[in-house]
Legacy VTK file of the C-alpha trace (Angstrom):
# vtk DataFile Version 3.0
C-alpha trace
ASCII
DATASET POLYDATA
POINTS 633 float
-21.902 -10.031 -41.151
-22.845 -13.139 -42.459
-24.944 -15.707 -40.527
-23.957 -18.498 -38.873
-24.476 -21.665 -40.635
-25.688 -24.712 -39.062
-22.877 -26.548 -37.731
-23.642 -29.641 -39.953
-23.373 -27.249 -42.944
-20.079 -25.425 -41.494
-18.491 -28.979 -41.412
-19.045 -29.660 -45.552
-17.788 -26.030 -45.798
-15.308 -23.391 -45.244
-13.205 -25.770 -42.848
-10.167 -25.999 -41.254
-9.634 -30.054 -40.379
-6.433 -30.955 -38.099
-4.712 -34.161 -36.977
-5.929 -35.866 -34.247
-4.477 -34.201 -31.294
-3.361 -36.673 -28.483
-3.791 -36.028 -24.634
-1.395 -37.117 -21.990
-3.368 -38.562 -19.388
-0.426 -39.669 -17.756
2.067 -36.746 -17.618
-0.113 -34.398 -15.700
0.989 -30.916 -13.946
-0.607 -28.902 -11.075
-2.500 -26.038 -11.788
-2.431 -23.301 -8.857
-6.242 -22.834 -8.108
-5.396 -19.177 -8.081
-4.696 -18.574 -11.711
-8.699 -18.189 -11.592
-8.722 -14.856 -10.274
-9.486 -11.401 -10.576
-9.396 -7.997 -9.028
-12.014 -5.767 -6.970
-10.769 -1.980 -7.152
-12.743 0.841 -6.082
-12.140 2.169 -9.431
-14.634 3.810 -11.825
-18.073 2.038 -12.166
-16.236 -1.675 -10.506
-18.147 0.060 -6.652
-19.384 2.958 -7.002
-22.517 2.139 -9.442
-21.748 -1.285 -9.765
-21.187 -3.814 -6.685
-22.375 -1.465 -3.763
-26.086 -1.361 -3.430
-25.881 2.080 -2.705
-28.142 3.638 -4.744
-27.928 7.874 -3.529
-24.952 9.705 -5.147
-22.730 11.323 -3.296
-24.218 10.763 -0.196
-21.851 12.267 2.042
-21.727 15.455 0.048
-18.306 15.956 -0.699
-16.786 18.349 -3.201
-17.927 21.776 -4.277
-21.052 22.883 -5.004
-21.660 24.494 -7.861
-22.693 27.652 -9.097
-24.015 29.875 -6.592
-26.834 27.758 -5.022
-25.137 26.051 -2.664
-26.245 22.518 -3.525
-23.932 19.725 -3.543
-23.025 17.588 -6.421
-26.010 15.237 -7.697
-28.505 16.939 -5.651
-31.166 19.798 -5.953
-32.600 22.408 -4.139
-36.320 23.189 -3.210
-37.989 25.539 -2.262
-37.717 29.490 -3.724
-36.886 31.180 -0.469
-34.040 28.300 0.779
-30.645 28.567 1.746
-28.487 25.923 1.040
-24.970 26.052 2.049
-22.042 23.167 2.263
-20.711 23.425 5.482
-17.368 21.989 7.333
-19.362 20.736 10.508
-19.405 17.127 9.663
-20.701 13.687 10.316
-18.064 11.774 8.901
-14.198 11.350 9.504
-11.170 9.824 8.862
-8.951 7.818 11.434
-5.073 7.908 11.079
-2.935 9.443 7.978
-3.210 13.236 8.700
-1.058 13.738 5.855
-3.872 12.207 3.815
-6.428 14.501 4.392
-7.435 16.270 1.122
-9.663 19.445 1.409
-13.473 19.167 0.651
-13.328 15.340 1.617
-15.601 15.837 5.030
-18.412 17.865 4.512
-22.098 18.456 5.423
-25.182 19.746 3.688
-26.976 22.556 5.242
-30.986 23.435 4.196
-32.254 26.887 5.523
-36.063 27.372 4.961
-36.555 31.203 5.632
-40.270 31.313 4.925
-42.408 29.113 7.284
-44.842 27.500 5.570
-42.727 27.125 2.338
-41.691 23.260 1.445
-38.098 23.239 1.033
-35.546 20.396 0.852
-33.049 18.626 -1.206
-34.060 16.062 -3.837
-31.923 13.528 -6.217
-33.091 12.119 -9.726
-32.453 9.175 -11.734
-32.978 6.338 -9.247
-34.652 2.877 -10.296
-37.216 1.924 -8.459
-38.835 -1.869 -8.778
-42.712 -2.350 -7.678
-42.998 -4.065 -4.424
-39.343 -3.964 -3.540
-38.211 -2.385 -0.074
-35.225 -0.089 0.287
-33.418 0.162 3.471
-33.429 4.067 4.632
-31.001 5.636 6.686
-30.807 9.893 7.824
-27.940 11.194 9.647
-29.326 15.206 10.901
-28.969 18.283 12.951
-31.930 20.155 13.102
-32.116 23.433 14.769
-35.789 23.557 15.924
-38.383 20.442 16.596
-39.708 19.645 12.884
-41.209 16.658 10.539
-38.883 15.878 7.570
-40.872 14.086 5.163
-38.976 11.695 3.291
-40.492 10.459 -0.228
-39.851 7.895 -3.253
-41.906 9.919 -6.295
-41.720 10.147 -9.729
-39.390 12.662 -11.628
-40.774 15.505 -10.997
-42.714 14.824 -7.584
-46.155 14.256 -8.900
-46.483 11.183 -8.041
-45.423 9.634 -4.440
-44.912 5.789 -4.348
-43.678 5.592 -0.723
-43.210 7.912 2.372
-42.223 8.495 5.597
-42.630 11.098 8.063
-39.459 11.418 11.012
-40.314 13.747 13.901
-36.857 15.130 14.143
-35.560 17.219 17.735
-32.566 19.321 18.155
-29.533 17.536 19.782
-26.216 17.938 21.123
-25.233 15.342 18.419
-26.344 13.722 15.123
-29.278 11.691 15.047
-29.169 8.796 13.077
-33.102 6.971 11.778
-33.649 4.323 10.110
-36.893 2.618 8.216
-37.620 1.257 5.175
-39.700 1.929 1.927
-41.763 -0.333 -0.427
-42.304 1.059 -3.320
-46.057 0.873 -5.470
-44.323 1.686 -9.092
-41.834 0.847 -11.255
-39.955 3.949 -12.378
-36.590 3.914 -14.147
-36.413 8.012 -12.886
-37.228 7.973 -9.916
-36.657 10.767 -6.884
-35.975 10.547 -3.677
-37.307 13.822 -1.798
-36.087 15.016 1.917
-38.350 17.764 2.625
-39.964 20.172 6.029
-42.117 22.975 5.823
-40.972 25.296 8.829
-38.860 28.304 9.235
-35.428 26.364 10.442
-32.085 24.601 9.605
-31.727 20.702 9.040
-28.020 19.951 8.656
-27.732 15.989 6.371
-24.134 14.447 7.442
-25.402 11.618 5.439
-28.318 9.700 3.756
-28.528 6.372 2.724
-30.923 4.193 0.466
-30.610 0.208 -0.402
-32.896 -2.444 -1.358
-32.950 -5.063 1.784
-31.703 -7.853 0.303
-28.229 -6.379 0.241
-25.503 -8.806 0.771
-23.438 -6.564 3.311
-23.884 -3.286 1.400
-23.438 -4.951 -1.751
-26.080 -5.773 -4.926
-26.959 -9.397 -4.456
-27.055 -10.134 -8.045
-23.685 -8.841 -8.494
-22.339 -11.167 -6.141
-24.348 -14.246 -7.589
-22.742 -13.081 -10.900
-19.360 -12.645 -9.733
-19.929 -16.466 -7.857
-20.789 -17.736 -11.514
-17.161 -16.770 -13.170
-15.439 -18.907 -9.613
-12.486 -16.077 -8.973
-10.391 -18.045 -6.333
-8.634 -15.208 -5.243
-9.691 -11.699 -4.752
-7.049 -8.960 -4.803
-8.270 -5.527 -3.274
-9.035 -2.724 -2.445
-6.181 -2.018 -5.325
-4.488 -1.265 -7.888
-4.075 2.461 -7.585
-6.931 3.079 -5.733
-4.348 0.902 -2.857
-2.841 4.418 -2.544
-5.719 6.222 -1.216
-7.099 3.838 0.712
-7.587 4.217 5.117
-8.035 0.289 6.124
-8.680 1.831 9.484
-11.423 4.159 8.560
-13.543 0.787 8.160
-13.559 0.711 11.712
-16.349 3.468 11.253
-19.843 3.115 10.911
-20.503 3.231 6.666
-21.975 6.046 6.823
-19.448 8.098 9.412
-16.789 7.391 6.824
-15.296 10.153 5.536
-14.857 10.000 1.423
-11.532 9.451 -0.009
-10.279 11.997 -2.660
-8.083 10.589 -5.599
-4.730 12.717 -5.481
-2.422 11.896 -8.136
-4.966 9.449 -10.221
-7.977 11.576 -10.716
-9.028 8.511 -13.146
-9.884 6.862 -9.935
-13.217 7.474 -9.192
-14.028 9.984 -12.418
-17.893 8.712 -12.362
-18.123 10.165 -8.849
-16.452 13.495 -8.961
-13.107 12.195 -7.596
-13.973 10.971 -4.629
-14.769 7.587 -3.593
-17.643 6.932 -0.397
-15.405 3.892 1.041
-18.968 1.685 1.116
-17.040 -1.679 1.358
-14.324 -2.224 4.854
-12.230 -5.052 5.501
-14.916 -7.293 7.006
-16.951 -7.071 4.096
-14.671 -7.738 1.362
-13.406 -11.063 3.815
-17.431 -12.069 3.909
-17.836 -11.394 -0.262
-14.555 -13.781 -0.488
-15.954 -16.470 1.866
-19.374 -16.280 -0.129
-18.031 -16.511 -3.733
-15.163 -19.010 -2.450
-12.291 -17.084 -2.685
-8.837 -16.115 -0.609
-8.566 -12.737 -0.341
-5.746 -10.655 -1.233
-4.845 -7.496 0.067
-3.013 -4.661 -0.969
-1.647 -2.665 1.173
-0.917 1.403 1.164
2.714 1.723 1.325
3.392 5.267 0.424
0.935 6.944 3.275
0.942 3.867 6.145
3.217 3.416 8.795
4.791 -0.173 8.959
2.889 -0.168 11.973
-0.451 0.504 10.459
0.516 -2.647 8.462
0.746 -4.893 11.061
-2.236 -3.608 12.738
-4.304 -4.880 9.793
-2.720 -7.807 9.536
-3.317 -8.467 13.586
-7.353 -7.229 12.679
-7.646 -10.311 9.751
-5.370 -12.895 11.293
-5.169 -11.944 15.353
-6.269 -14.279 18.034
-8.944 -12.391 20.500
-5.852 -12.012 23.462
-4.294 -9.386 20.582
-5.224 -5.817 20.188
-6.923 -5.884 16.862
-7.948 -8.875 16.740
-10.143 -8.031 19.708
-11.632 -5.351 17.598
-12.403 -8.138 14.792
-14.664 -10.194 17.474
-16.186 -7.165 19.341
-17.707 -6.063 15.858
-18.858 -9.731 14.986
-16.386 -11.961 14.064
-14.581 -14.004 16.036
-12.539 -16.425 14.586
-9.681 -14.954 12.298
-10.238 -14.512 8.959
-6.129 -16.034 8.001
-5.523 -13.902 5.753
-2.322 -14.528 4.265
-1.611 -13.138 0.562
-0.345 -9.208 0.761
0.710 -6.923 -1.786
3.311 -4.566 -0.749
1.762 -1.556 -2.813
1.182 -1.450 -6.161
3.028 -0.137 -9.747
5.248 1.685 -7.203
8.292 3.212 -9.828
5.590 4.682 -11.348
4.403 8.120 -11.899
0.929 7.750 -10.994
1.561 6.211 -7.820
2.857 8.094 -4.373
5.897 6.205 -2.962
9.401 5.767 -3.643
10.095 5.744 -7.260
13.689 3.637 -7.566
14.555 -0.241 -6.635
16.446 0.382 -4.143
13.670 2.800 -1.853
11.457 0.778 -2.378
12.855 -2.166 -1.255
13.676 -0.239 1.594
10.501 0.949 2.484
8.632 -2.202 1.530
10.939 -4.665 4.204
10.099 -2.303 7.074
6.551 -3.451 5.764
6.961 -6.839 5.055
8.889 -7.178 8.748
6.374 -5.246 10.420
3.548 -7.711 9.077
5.280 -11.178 9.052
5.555 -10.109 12.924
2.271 -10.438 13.682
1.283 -13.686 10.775
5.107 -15.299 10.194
3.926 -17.831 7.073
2.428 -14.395 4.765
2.704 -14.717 1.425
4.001 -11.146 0.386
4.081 -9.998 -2.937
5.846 -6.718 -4.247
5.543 -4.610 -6.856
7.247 -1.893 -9.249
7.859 -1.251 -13.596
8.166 -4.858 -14.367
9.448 -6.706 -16.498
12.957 -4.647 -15.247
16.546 -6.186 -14.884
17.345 -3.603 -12.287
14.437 -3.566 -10.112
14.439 -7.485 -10.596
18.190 -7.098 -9.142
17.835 -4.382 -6.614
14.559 -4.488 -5.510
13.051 -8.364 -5.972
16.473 -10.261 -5.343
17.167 -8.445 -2.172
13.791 -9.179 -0.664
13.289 -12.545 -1.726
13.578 -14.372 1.707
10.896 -12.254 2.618
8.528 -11.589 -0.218
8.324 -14.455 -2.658
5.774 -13.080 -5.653
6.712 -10.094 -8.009
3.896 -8.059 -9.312
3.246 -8.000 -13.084
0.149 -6.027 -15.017
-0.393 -5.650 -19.239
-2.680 -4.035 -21.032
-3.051 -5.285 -24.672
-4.214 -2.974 -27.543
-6.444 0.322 -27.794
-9.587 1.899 -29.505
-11.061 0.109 -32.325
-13.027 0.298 -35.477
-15.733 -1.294 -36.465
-17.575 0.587 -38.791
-16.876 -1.383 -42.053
-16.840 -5.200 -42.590
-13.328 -4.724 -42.965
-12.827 -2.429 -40.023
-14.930 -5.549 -37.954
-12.450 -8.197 -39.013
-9.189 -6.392 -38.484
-10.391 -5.494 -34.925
-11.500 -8.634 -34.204
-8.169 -10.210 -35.419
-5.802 -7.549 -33.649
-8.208 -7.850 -29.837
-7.867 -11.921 -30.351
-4.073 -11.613 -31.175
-3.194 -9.562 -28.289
-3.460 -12.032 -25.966
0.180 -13.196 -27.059
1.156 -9.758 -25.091
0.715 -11.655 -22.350
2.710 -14.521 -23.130
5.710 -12.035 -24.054
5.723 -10.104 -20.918
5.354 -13.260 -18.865
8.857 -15.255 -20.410
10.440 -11.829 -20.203
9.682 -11.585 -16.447
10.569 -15.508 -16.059
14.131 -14.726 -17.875
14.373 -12.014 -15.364
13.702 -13.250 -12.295
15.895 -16.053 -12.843
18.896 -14.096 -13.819
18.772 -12.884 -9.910
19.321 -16.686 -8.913
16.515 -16.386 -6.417
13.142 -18.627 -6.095
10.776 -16.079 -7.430
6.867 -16.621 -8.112
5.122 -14.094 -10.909
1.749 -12.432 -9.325
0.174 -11.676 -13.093
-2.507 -9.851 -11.024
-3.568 -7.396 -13.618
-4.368 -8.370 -17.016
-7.559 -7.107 -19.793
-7.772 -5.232 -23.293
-6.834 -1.185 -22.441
-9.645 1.019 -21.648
-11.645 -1.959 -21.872
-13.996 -0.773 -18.888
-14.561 2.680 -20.781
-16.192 0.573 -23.497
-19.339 -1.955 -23.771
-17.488 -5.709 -24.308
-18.230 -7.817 -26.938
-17.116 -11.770 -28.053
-13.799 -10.188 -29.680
-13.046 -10.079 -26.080
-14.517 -12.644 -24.804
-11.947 -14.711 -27.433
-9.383 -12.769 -26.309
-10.041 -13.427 -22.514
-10.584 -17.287 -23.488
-6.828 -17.442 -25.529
-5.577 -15.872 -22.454
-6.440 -18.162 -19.830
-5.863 -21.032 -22.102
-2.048 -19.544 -21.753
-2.248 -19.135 -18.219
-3.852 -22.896 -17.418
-1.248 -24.572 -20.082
1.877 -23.123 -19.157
1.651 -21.464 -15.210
3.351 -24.161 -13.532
6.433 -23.841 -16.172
6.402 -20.169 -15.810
6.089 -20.283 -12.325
2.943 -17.871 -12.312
0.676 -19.274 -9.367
-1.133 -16.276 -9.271
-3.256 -14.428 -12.284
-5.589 -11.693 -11.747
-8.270 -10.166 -14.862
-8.620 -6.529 -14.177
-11.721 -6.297 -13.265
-14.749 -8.422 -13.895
-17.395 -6.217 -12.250
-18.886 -3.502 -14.303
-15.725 -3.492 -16.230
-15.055 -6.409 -18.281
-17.074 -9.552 -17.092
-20.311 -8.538 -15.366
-22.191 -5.810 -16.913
-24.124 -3.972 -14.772
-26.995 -1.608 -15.016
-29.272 0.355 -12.072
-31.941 -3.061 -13.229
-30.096 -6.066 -13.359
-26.334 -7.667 -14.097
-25.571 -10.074 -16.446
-22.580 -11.787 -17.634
-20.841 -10.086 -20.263
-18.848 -12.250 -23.637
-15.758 -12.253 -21.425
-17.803 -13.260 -18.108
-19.305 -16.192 -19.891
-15.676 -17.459 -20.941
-14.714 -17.109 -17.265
-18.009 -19.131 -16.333
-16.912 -21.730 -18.654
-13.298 -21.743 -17.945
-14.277 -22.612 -14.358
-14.504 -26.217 -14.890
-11.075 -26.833 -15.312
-10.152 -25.524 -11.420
-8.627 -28.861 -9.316
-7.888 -30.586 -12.129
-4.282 -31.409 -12.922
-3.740 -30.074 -16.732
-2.954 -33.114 -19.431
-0.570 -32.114 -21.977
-2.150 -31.805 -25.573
-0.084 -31.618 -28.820
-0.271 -29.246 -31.679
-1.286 -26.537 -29.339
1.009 -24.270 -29.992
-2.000 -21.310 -30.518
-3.637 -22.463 -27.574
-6.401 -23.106 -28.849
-7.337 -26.410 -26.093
-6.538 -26.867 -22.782
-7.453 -30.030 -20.772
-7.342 -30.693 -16.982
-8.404 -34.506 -15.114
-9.887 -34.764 -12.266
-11.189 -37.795 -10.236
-11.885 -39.570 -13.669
-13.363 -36.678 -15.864
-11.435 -35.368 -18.483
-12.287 -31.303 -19.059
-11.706 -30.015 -22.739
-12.145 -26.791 -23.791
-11.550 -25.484 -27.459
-11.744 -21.977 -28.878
-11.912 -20.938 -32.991
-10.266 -17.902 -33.222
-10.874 -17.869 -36.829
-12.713 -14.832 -38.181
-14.416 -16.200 -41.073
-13.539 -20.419 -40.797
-15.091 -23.294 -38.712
-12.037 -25.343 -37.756
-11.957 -29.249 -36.711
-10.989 -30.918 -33.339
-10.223 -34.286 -32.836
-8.389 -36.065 -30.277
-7.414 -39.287 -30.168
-9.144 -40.522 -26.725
-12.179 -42.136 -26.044
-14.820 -41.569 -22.787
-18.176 -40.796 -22.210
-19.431 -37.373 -23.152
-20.909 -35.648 -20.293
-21.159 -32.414 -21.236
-21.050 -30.825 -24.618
-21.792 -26.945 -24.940
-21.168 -24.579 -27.241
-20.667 -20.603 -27.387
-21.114 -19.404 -30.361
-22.147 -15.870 -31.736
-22.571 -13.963 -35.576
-21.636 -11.243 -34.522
-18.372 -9.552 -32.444
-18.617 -5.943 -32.378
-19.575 -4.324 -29.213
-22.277 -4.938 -27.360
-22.245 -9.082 -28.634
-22.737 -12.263 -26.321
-22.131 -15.544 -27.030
-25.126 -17.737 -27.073
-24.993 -21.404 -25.595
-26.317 -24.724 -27.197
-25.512 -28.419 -27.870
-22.275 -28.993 -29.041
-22.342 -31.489 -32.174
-19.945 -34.514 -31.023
-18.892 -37.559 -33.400
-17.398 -39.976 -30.606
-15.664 -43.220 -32.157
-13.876 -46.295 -30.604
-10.521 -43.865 -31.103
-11.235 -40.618 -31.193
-13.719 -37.676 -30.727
-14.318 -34.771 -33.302
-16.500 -32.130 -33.098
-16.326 -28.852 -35.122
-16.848 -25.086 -33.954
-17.625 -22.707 -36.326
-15.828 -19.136 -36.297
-15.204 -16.771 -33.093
-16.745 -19.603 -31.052
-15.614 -21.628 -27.742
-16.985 -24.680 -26.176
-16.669 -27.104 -23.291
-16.211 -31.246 -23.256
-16.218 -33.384 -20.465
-15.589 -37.065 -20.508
-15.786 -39.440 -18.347
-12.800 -41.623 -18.891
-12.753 -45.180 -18.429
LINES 1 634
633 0 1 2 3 4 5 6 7 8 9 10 11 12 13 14 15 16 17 18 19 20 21 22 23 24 25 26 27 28 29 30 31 32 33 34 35 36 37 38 39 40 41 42 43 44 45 46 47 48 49 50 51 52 53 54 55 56 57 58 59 60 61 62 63 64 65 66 67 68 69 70 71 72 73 74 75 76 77 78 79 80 81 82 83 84 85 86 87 88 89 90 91 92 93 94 95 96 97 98 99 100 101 102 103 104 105 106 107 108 109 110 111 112 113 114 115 116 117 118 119 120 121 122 123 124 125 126 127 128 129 130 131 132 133 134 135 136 137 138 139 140 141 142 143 144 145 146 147 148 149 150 151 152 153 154 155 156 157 158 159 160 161 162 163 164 165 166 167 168 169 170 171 172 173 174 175 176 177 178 179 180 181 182 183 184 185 186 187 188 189 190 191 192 193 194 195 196 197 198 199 200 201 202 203 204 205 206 207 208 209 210 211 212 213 214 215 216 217 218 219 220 221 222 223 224 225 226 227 228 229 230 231 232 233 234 235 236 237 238 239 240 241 242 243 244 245 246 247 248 249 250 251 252 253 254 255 256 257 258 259 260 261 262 263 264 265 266 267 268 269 270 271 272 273 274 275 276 277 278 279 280 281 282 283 284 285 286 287 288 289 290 291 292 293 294 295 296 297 298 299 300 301 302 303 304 305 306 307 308 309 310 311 312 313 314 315 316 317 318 319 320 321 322 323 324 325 326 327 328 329 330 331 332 333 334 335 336 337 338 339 340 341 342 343 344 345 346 347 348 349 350 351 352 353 354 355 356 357 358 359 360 361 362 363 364 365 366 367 368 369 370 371 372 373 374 375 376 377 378 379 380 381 382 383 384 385 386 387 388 389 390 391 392 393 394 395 396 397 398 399 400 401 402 403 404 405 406 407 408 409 410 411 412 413 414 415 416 417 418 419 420 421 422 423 424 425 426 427 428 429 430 431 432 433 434 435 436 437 438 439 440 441 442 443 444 445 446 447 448 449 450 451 452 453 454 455 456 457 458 459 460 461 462 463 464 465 466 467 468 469 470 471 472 473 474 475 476 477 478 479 480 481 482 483 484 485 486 487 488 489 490 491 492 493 494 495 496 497 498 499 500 501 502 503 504 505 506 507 508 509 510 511 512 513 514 515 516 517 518 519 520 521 522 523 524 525 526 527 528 529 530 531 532 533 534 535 536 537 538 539 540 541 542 543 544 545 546 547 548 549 550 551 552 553 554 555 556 557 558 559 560 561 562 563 564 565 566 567 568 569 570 571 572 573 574 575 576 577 578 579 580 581 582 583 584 585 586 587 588 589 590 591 592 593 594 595 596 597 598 599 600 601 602 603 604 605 606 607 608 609 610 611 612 613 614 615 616 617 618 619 620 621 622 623 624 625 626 627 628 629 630 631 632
């Protein structure tokens, strides 16, 4: 691709030059805070890999081993003469759901060494390690005979040792549980961590457990000051599908005593971690990553396995007083004062075939109003939301209608598009066209709900809580859909309140879309930059703006600043802005980029602003956004 021209030059050029648009600063609407958010799933790389600062791979050992060694997944054996067998007598455990329980989900690692004198062990590769920094260690044993298991951060291949730690381990009548920490002396992208004893006896590992200390509960610290940077005001978790497989109550556990969850029907789940997922984040730490990054949390629920019961009992641990049963649970482990929780989700994409549950209108509404009774028992002013195949006239009439005095949002999720080219210069333009265009998917779906919802005469909120390009986190992002994401909230912030859509959800912003993520360092990806940006216009009241029928501007006011952001979807044109207001510019950035295939960022600079006694132009030149603020008089 060409490069981009100086804007200067771009304006005596290839542009497109518009009207001056006016802005309404009189005629203002609301805009629901929570159209800014986005979803936390424990799906694929969003946990597992990405926020969780867990750095050992299946730690618990769950799953097969393979071949005939003995080993479990992701770790290796040493020593010549060593037995190593996977064995049921286990550390961790689930509470609740018998019915749940999957096989190969609670497991234990067993080491024999039958040679005394002979080092053996198990060992794990491919860990980062960062000079000077200090990882929080954890062991959870049986041994069967007094013994020192030496625990070391090395190299690859062993040679070299950067940190270590001896534990004088004793048999018990239960699991022994140490804890220390390591500074490393290297940096090593491939690191290993070793566990390894030299005498003739058995040390059973329930579970192992390496961090760097400055963890935000369990979770990578500059994830979280990344996911702070795009502002989500609401948080929906711990699903999506992965809702379906989740134990709230198991969080009641120690971290590491909780047994893994298995994906059943929706292997897709957790397919970076052999199917299983090591439940690293609870209740109380999803409610503390909220507070930090200043959102409300939302809550999904698991309505195919949990009693209605179960339901309320969660609900009683977020929002009960200390005088109720869970709630007294929520102080004893540290937290007093309720977290008031109050947005649910009654499941989610139940009707469909990847998730357990009732799949017709009517059982589900059934099932979900024993739910949605059970819960508003215990909290009475919940906002409930339920789900199922929408847009769909007869779920909208036999499911939403009939529990609309209860549950007052409806669930909706798209997916736009699918794999791309971009091989050619003509391959790169018609995928960056057909990614940008695909935001109008959205639009469709959402008037289609509207229309349906209103045909069942009933006051009825849209929850758009899952929205992104398909298989968008099985690819590297790029500005295509970083445009994409930018038309879409543009929608979302001009025309919510008409729709009625108080609620919108990007699926998901943490190693999937917005915040890429590697075992070094996080960074905001094309998307996450147009999420940073898009942040400014939250508690403003949005300003009409005409000619914006591609919304291409969107404009919010708030306590005399005037917020203006612009996108040029154009491929290969700059394209003019003017509007016909005058103010003080404040702020004047733009994101720009020459290139959009994968892997592409937008980089940041001045934007070039002509501001008259009238009006204000500026021009962006193509596959570019940028932000205005004015102060107006």
């Amino acid at each position: 691709m060409k490069k981009i021209l100086p804007l200067l030059a771009l304006a005596a050029a290839f542009s497109i030059s518009l009207d001056a648009q006016t802005i309404n600063l009189k005629e203002t609407t609301d805009l629901s805070p929570y159209v800014f958010g986005h979803n936390l799933e424990h799906t694929r790389a969003a946990v597992n890999g990405g926020l969780s600062a867990q750095m050992l791979r299946n730690r618990k050992f769950a799953g097969k081993p393979s071949r005939n060694e003995g080993v479990c997944a992701e770790w290796s054996g040493i020593g010549e003469k060593t037995l190593f067998q996977q064995i049921s007598l286990s550390y961790t455990k689930h509470i609740g759901n018998p019915g749940m329980n999957r096989s190969n989900e609670i497991r234990s690692q067993s080491v024999q060494n039958l040679t005394d004198g002979q080092v053996a062990g198990i060992f794990q590769k491919g860990l980062s390690l960062k000079k000077g920094e200090t990882y929080e260690m954890r062991t959870v044993t049986r041994v069967s005979s007094p013994l020192t298991l030496k625990v070391e951060l090395t190299d690859r291949d062993g040679a070299r040792v950067y940190a270590t730690k001896s534990l004088e381990l004793k048999p018990a009548n239960d699991w022994v549980v140490s804890e220390f920490d390591l500074t490393t002396s290297a940096d090593d992208k491939e690191a290993s961590v070793r566990y390894t004893f030299g005498k003739k006896a058995e040390v059973i590992f329930g579970a192992l457990s390496m961090m760097p200390k400055d963890n935000f509960h369990g979770m990578r610290s500059d994830v979280v000051a990344n996911l702070k940077a795009i502002g989500p005001r609401i948080l929906r978790w711990p699903g999506g599908n992965f809702a379906g497989e989740y134990r709230w109550k198991d969080g009641l556990l120690p971290v590491d005593q909780r047994g893994p969850l298995q994906a059943a029907t929706e292997i897709e789940s957790q397919p970076y971690s052999h199917g299983f997922d090591f439940h690293e984040i609870d209740t109380d730490d999803f409610v503390a990553l909220c507070r930090e990054v200043g959102a409300e949390p939302m809550i999904t629920i698991n309505i195919a396995w949990s009693e209605p019961e179960e339901s309320a009992q969660w609900v009683e641990y977020c929002n009960g007083g200390e005088d109720t049963e869970y709630g007294k649970i929520r102080a004893e482990r540290g937290h007093k004062e309720p977290y008031n929780v109050h947005f649910w989700s009654l499941g989610n994409e139940m009707g469909y075939g990847h998730m357990e549950g009732p799949k017709g209108p009517e059982g589900y509404a059934e099932m979900a109003e024993k739910h949605a009774d059970a819960m508003l028992g215990v909290t009475p002013d919940l906002e409930l939301c339920s789900s199922g195949p929408y847009p769909n006239d007869n779920w909208a009439k036999h499911s939403a209608a009939p529990l609309a005095d209860k549950v007052k949002y409806i669930s909706l999720h798209h997916y736009a598009g699918g794999s791309k080219q971009f091989t050619t210069p003509e391959d790169i333009k018609k995928s960056y066209e057909e990614i940008t265009a695909s935001f109008q998917g959205n639009i469709d779906l959402a008037k289609r709900m509207r229309e349906s919802l209103d045909a069942t005469g009933k006051d009825l909120h849209i929850s758009f809580d899952e929205w992104n390009q398909w298989y968008s986190w099985y690819r590297p992002s790029c500005v295509s859909e970083g445009i994409y994401a930018a038309r879409t909230m543009h929608f979302y912030i001009n025309e919510s309140a008409a729709l009625n859509i108080p609620i919108v959800c990007y699926f998901q912003p943490i190693g999937e879309g917005a915040i890429l993520i590697t075992p070094e360092g996080s960074r905001l990806t094309a998307n996450g930059q147009m999420f940073a940006m898009m942040k400014a216009h939250q508690d403003g009241k949005v300003c009409k703006i005409g000619d914006n029928e591609d919304y291409s501007t969107a404009a919010t006011i708030k306590d005399g600043v005037l917020t203006i952001t612009l996108i040029n979807a154009s491929y290969d044109s700059d394209r003019e802005f003017s509007f016909a207001i005058k103010g003080k510019v404040l702020e004047a950035r733009l994101f720009s980029s020459d290139d959009v295939t994968p892997h592409s960022f937008f980089s940041e600079s001045p934007l070039e602003v002509t501001a008259r006694r009238k009006d204000i132009k500026t021009v962006l030149p193509p596959h570019s956004a940028a932000i205005l603020r004015l102060a107006i008089k």
